[in-house]
LOVOVO-556079 format. One record per residue (C-alpha): residue number from 1; x, y, z. Coordinates in pm, 1 decimal, padded with zeros to 6 digits. Example, Ala and Ser with C-alpha at 12.3 -4.5 7.8 and 13.67 -1.06 7.14 Angstrom:
<rs>
> 1, 01230.0, -00450.0, 00780.0
> 2, 01367.0, -00106.0, 00714.0
</rs>
This chain:
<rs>
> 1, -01043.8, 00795.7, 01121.7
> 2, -01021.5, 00548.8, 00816.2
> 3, -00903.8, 00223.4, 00760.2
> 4, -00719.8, 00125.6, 00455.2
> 5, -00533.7, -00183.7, 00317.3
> 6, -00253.6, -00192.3, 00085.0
> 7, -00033.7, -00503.6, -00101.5
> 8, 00247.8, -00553.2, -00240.1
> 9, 00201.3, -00799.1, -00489.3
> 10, 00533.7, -00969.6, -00626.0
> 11, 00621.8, -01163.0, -00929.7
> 12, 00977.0, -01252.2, -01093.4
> 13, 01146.6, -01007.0, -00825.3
> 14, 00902.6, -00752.1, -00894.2
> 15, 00645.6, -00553.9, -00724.5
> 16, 00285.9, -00440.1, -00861.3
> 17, 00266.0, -00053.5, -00849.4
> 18, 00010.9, 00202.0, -00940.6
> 19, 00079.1, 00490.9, -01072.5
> 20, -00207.3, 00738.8, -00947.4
> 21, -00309.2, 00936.2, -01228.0
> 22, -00669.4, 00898.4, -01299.1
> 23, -00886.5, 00973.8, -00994.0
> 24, -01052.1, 01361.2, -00971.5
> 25, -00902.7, 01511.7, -00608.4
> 26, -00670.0, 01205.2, -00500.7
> 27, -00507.7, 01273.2, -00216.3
> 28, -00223.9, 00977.9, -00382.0
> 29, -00218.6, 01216.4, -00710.5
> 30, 00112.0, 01102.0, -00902.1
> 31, 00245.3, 00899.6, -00650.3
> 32, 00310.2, 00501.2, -00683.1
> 33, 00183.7, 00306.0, -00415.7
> 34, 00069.6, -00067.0, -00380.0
> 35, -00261.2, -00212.2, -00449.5
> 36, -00506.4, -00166.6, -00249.6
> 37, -00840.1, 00073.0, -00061.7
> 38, -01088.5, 00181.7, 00220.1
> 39, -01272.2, -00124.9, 00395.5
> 40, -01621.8, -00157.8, 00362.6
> 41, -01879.8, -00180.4, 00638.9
> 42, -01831.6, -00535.1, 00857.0
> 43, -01516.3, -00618.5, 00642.5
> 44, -01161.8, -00777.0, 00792.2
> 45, -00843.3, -00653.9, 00673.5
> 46, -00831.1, -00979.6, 00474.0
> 47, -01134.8, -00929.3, 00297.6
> 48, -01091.0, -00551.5, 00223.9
> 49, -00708.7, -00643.2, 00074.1
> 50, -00845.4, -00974.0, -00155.5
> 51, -01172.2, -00691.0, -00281.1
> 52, -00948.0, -00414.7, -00339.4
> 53, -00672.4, -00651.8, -00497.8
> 54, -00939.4, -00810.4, -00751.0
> 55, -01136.4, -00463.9, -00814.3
> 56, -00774.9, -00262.3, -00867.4
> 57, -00579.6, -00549.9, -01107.7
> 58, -00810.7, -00804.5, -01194.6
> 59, -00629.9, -01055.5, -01007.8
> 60, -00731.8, -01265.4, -00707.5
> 61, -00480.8, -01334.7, -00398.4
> 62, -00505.0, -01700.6, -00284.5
> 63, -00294.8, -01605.2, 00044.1
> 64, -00103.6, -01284.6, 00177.2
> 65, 00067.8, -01180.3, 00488.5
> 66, 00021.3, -00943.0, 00686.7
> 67, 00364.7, -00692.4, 00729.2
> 68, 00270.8, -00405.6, 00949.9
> 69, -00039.4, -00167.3, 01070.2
> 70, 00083.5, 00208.2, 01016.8
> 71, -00058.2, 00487.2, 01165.5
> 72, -00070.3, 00805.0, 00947.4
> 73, -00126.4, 01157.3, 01119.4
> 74, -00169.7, 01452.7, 00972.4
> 75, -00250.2, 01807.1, 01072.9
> 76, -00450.1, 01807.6, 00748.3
> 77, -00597.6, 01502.8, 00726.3
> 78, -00787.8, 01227.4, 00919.8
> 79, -00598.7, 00945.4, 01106.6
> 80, -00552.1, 00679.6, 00873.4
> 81, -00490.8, 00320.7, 00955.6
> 82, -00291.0, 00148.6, 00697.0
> 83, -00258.7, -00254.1, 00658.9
> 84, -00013.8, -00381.3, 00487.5
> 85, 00037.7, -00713.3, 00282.6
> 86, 00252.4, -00864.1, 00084.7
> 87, 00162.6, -01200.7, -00194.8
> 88, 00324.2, -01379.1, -00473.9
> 89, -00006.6, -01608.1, -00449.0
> 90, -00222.1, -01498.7, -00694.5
> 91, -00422.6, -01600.1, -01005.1
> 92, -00583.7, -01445.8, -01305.7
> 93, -00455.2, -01158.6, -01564.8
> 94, -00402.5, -00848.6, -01486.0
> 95, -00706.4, -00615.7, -01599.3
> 96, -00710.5, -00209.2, -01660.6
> 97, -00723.5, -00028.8, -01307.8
> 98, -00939.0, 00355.7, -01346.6
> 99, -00720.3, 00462.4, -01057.3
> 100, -00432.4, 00465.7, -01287.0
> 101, -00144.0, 00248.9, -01446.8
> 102, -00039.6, -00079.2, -01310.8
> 103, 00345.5, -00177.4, -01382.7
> 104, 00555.3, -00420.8, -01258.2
> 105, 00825.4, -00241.1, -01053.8
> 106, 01179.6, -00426.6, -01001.2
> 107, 01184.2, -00441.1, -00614.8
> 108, 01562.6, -00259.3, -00597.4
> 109, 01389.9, 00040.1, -00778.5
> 110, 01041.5, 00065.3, -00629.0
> 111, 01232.3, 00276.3, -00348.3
> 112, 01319.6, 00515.3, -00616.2
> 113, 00993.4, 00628.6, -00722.7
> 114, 00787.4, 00956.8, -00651.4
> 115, 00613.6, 00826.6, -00344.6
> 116, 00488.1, 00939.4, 00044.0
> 117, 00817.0, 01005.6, 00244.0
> 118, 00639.6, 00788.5, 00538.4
> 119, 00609.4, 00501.5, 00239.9
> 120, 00959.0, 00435.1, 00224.0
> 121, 00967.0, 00393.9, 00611.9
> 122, 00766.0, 00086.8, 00544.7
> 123, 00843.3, 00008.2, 00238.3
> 124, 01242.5, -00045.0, 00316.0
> 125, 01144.6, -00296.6, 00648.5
> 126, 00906.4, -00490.1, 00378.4
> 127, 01195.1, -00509.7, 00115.8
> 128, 01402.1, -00649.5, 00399.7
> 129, 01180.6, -00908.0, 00494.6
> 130, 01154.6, -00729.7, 00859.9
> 131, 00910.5, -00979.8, 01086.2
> 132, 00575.2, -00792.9, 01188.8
> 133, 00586.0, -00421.9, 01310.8
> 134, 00384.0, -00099.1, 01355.3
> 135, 00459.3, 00258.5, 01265.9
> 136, 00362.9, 00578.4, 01314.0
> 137, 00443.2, 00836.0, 01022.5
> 138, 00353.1, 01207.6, 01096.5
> 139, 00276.3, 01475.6, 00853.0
> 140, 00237.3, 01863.5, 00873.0
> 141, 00078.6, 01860.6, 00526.8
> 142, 00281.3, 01687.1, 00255.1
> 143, 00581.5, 01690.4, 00431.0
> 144, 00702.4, 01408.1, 00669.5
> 145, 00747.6, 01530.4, 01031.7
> 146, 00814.7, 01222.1, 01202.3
> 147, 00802.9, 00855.1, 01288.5
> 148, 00857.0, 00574.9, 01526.2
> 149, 00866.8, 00174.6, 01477.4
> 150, 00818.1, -00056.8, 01699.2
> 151, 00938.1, -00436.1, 01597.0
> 152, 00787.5, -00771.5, 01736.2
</rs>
């Protein structure tokens, strides 16, 4: 079981996206997804998002919210438990990330792009501006098996 925590950074009606190109065996390989990483030892979700933020992009988040905890399972890979953020409260200039390319994504088109099937589950409540949930996203490899939602 891991913990993870990803963000959705935006700016001008855009989101930040990496492109996951430049990592040897990533599971994310050619996918877009947010910001974001694994928590270290002793860390809050907080604390892993602002790290991961600043080591990914260079930038530092002065606030974010918290959107939804989902629960990935796999008959491949371990349970993952994913939090997920969204801020347009950030400083700094966007630096080089060696996980792959940064862009900023219009928000109408970030749906669009090669992604996890379970991402867009998320990703269209967050686009919406949905109050707080969970999820549950189930995989039998790379391909999406199921889900549930439960809203607050």
């Amino acid at each position: 079981m891991k913990n993870v925590t990803l963000c959705y950074i935006e700016k001008d009606g855009k989101y930040l996206m990496l492109h996951r190109t430049k990592k040897e065996n990533d599971l994310n390989k050619d996918k877009w997804i947010g910001v974001g990483g694994k928590f270290e030892d002793k860390e809050s979700p907080e604390e892993c998002v602002i790290r991961e933020v600043k080591e990914e992009t260079g930038l530092t988040l002065n606030s974010c919210k918290l959107r939804c905890i989902v629960t990935f399972v796999s008959n491949e890979w371990e349970t993952e438990y994913m939090y997920v953020f969204t801020s347009n409260d950030f400083t700094g200039e966007l630096t080089e990330c060696n996980e792959g390319e940064l862009e900023w994504i219009d928000k109408e088109k970030v749906r669009d792009l090669p992604t996890w099937e379970g991402d867009k589950i998320f990703l269209d409540r967050v686009l919406e501006d949905t109050p707080f949930f969970t999820a549950k996203v189930k995989y039998d490899g790379e391909k999406l098996v199921g889900y549930s939602v439960c809203e607050y």
